[in-house]
PDB file of N, CA, C and O in Angstrom, chain B, residues numbered from 101:
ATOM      1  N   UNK B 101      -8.058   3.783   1.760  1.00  0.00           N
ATOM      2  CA  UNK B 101      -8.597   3.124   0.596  1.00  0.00           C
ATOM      3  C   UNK B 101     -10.043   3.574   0.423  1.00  0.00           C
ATOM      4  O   UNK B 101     -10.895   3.645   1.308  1.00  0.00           O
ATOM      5  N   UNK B 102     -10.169   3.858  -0.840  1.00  0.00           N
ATOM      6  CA  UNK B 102     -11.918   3.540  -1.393  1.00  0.00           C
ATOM      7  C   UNK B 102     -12.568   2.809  -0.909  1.00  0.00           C
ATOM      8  O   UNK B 102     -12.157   1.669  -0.696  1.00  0.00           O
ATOM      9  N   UNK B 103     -14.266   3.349  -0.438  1.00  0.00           N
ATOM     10  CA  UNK B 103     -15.267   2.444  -0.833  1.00  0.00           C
ATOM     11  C   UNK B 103     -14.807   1.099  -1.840  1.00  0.00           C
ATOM     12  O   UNK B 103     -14.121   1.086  -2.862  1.00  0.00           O
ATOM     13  N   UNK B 104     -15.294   0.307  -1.307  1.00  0.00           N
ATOM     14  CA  UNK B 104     -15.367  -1.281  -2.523  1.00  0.00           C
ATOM     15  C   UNK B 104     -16.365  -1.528  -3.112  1.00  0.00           C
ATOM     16  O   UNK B 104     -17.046  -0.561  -2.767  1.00  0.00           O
ATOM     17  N   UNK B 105     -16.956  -2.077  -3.727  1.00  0.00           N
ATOM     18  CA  UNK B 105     -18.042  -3.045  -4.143  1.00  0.00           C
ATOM     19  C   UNK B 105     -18.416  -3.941  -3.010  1.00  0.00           C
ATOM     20  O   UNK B 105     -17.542  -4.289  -2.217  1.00  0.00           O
ATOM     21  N   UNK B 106     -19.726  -4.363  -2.866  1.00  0.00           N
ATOM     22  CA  UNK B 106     -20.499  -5.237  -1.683  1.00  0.00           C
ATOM     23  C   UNK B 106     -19.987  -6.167  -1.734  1.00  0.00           C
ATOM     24  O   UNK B 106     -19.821  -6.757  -0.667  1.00  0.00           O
ATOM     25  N   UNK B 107     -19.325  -6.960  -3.347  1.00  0.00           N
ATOM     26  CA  UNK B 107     -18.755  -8.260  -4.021  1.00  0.00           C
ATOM     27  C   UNK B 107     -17.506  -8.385  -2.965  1.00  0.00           C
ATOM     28  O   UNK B 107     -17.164  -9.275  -2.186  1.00  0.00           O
ATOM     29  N   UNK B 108     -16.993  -7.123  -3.283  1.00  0.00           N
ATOM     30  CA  UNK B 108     -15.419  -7.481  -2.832  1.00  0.00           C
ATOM     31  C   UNK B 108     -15.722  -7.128  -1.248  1.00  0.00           C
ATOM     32  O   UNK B 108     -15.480  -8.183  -0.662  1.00  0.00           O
ATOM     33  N   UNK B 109     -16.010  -6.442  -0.572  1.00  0.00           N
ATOM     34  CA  UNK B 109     -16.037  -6.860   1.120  1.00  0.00           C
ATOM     35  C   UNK B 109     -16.423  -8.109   1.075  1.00  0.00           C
ATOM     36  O   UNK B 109     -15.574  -8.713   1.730  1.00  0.00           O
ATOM     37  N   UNK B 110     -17.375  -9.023   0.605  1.00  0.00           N
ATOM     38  CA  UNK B 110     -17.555  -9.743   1.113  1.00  0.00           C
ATOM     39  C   UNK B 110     -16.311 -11.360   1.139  1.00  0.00           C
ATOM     40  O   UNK B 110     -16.256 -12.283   1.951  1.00  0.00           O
ATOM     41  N   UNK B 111     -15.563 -11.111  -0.008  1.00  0.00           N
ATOM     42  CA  UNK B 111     -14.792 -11.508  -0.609  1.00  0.00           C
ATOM     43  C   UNK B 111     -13.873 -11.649   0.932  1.00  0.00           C
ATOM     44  O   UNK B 111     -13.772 -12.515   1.801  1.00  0.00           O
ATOM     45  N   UNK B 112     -13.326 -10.349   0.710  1.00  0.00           N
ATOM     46  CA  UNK B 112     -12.168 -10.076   1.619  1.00  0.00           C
ATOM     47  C   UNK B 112     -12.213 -10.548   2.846  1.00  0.00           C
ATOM     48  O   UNK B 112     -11.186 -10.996   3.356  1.00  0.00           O
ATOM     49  N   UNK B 113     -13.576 -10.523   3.618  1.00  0.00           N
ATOM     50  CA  UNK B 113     -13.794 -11.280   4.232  1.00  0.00           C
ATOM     51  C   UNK B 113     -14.029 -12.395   4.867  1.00  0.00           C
ATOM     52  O   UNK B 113     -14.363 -12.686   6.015  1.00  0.00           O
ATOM     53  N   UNK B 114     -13.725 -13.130   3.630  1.00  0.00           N
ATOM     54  CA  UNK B 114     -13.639 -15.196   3.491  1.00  0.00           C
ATOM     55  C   UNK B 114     -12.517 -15.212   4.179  1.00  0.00           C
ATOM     56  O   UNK B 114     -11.677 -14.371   3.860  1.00  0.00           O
ATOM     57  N   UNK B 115     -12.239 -16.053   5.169  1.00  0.00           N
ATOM     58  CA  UNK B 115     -10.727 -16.426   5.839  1.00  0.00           C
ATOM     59  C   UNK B 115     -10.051 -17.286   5.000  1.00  0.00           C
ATOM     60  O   UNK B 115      -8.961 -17.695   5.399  1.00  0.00           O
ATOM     61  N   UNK B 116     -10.554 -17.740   3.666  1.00  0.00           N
ATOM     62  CA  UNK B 116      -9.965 -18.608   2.505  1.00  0.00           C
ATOM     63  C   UNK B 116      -9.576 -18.128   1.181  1.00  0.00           C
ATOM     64  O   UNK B 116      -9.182 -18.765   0.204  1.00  0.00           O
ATOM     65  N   UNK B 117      -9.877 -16.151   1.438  1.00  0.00           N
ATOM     66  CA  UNK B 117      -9.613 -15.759   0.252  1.00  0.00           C
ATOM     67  C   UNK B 117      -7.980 -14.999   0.501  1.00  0.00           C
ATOM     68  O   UNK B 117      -7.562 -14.885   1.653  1.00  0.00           O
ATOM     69  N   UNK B 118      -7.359 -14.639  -0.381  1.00  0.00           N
ATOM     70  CA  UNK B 118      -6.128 -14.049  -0.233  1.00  0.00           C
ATOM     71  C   UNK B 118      -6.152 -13.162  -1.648  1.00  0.00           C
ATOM     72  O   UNK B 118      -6.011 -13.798  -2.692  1.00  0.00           O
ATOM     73  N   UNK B 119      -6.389 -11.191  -1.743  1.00  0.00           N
ATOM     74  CA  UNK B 119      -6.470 -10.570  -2.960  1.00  0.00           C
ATOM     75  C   UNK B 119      -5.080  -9.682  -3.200  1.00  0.00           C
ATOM     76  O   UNK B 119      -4.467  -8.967  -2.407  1.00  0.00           O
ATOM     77  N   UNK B 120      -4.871  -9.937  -4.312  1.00  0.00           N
ATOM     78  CA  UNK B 120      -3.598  -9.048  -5.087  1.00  0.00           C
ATOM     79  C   UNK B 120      -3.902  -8.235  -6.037  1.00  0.00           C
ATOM     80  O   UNK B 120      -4.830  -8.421  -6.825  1.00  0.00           O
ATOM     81  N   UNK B 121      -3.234  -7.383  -6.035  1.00  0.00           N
ATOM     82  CA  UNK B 121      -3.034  -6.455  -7.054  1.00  0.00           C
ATOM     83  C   UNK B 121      -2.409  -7.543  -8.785  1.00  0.00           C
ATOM     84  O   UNK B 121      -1.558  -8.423  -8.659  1.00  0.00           O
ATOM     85  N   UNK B 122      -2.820  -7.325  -9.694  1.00  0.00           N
ATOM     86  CA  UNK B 122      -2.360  -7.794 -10.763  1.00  0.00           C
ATOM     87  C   UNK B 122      -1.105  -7.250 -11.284  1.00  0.00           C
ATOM     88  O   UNK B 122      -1.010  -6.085 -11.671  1.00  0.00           O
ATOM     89  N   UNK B 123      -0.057  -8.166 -11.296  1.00  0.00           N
ATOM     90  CA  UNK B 123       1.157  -7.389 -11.964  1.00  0.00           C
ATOM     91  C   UNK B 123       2.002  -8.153 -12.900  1.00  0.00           C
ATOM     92  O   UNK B 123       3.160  -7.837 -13.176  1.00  0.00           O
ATOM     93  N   UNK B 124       1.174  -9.497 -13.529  1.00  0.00           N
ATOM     94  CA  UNK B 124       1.909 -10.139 -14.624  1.00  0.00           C
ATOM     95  C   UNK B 124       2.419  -9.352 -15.427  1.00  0.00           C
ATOM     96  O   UNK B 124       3.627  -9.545 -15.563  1.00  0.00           O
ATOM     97  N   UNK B 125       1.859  -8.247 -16.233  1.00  0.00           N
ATOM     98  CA  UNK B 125       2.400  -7.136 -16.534  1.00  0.00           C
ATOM     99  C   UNK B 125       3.917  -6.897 -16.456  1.00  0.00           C
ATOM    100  O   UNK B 125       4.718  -7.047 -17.378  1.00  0.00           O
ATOM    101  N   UNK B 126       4.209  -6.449 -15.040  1.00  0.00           N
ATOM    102  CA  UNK B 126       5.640  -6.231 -14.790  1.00  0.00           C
ATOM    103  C   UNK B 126       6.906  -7.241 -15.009  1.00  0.00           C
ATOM    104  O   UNK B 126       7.354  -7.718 -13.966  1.00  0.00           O
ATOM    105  N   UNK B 127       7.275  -7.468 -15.716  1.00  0.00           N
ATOM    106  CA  UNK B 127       8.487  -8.220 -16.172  1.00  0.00           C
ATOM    107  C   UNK B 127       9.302  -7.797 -16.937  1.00  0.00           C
ATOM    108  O   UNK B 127       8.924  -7.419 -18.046  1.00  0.00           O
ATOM    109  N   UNK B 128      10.509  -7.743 -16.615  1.00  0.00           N
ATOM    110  CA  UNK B 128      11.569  -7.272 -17.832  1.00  0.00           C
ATOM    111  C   UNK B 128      11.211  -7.019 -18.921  1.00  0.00           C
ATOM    112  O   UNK B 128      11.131  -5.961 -19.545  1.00  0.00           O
ATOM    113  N   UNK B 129      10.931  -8.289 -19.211  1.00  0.00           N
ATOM    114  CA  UNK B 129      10.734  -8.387 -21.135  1.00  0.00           C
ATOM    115  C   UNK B 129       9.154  -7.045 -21.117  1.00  0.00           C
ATOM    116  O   UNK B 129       8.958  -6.044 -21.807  1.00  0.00           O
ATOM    117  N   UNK B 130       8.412  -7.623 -20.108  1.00  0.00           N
ATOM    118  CA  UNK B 130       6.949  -6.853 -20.717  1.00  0.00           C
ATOM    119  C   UNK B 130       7.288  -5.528 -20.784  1.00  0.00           C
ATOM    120  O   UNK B 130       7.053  -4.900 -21.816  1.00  0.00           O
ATOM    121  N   UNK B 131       8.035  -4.781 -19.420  1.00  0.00           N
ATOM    122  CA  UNK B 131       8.329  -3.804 -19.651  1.00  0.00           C
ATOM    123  C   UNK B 131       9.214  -2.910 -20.483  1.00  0.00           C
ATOM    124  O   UNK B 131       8.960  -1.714 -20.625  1.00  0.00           O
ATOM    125  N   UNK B 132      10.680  -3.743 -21.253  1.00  0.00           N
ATOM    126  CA  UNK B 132      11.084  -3.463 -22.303  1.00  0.00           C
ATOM    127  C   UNK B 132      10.165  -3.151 -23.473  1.00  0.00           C
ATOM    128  O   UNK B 132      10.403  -2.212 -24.233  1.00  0.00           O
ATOM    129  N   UNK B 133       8.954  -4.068 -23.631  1.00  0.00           N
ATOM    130  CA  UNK B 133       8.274  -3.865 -24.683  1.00  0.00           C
ATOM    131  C   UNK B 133       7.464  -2.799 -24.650  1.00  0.00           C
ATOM    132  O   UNK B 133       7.507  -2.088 -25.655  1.00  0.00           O
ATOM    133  N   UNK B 134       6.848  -2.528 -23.920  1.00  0.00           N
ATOM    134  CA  UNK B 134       6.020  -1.181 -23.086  1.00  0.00           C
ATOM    135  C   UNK B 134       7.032   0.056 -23.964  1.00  0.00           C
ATOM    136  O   UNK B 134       6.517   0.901 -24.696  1.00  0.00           O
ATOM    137  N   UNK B 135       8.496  -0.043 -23.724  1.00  0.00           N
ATOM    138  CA  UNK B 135       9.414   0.836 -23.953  1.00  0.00           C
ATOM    139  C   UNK B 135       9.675   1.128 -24.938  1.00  0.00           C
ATOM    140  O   UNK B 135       9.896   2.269 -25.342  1.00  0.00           O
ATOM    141  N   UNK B 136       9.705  -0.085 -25.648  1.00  0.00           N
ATOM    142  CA  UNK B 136       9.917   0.016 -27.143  1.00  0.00           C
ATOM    143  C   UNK B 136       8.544   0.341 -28.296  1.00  0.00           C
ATOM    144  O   UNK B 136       8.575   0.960 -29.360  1.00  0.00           O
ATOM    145  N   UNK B 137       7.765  -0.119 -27.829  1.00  0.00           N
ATOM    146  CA  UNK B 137       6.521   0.277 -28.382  1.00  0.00           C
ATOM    147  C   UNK B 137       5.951   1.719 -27.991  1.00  0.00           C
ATOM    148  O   UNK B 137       5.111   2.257 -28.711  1.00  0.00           O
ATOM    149  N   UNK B 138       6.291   2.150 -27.170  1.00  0.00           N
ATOM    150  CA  UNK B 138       6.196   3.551 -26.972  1.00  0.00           C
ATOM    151  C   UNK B 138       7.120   4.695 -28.021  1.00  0.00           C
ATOM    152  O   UNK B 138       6.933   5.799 -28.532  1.00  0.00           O
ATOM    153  N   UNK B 139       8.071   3.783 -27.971  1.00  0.00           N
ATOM    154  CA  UNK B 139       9.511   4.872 -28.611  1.00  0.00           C
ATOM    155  C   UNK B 139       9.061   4.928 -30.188  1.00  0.00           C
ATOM    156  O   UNK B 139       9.243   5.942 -30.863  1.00  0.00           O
ATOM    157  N   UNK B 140       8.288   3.404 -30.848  1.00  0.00           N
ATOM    158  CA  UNK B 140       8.143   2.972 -32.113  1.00  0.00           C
ATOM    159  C   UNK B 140       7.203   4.085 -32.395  1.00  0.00           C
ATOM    160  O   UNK B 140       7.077   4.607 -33.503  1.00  0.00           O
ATOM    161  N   UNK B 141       6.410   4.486 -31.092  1.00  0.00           N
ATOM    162  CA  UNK B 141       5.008   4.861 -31.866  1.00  0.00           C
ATOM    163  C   UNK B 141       5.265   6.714 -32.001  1.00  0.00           C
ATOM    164  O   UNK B 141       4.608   7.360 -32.818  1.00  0.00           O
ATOM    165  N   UNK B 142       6.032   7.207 -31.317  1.00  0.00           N
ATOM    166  CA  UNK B 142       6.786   8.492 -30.764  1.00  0.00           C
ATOM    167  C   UNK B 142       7.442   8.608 -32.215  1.00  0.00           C
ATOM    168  O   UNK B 142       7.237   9.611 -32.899  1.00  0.00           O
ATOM    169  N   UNK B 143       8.035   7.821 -32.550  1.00  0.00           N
ATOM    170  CA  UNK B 143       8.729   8.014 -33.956  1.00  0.00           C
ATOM    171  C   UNK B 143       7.889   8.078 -34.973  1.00  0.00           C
ATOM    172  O   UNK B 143       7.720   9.184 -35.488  1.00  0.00           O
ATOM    173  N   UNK B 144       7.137   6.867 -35.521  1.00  0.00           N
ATOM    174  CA  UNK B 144       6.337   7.303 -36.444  1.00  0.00           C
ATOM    175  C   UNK B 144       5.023   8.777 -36.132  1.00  0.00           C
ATOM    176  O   UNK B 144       4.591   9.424 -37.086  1.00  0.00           O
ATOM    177  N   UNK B 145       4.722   8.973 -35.133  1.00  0.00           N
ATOM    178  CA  UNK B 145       4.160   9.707 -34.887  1.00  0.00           C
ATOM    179  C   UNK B 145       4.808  11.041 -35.124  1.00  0.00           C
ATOM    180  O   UNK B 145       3.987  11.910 -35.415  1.00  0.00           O
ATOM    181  N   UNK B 146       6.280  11.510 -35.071  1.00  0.00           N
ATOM    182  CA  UNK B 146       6.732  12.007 -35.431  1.00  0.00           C
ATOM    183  C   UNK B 146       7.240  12.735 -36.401  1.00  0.00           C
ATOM    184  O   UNK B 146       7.708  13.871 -36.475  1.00  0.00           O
ATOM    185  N   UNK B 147       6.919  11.184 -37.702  1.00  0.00           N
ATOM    186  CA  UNK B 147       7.615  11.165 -38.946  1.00  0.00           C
ATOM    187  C   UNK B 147       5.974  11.441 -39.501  1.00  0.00           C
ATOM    188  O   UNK B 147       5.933  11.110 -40.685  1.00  0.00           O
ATOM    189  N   UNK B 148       4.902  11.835 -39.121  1.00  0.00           N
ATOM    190  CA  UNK B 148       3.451  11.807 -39.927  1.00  0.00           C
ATOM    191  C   UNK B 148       3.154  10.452 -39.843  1.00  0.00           C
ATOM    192  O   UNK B 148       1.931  10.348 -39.939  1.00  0.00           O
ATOM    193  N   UNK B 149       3.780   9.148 -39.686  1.00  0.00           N
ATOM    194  CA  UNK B 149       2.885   8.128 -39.910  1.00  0.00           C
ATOM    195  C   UNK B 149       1.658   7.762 -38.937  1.00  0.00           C
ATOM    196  O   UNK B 149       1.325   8.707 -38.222  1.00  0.00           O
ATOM    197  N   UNK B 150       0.919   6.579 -38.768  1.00  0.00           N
ATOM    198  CA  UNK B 150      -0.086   6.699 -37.521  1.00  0.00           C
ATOM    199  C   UNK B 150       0.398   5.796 -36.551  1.00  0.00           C
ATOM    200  O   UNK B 150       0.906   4.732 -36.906  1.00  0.00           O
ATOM    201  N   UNK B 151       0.332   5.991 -35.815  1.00  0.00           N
ATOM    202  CA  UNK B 151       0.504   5.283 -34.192  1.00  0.00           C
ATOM    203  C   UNK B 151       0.060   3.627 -34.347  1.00  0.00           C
ATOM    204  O   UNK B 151      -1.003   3.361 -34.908  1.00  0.00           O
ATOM    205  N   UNK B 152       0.753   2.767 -33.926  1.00  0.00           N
ATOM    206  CA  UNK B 152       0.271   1.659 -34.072  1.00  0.00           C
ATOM    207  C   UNK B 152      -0.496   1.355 -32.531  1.00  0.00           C
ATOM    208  O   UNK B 152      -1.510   0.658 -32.517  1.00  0.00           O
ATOM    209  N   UNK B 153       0.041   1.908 -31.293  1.00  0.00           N
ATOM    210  CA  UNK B 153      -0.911   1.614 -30.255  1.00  0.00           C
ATOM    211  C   UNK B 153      -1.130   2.518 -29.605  1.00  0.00           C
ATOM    212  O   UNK B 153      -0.750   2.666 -28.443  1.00  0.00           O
ATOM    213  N   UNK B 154      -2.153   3.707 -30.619  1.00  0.00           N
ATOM    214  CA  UNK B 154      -2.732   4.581 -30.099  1.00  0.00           C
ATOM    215  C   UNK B 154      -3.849   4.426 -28.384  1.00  0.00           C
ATOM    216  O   UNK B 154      -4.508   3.516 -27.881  1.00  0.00           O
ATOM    217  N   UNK B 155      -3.582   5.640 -28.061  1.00  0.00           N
ATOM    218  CA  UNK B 155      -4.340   5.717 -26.484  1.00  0.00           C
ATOM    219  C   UNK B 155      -5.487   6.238 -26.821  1.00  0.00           C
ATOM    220  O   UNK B 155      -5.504   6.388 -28.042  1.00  0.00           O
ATOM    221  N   UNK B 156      -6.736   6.687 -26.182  1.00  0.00           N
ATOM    222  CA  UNK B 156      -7.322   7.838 -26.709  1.00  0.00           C
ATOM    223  C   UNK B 156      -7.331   8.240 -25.016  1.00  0.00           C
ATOM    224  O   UNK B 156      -7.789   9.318 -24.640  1.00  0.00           O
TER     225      UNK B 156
END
């Protein structure tokens, strides 16, 4: 692993803290949508229209 921030060693080091990775994100539904909004934007992007959730 990386260097941390001074914040987070010190963090990690509380015997009262417990840290996770964030993954509300991952859920069926979220990730269907991920899927479908990708495919939506692939298409119009395709067809000349503009991307509704462009990246840069």
């Amino acid at each position: 692993m990386g260097s941390l921030p001074d914040e987070y060693t010190e963090l990690i080091n509380l015997p009262n803290v417990v840290m996770s990775p964030h993954s509300a994100y991952y859920t069926k539904m979220a990730v269907k949508n991920m899927f479908l909004q990708s495919m939506t934007d692939i298409e119009r992007t395709l067809s000349g229209k503009k991307a509704f959730f462009k990246v840069n």
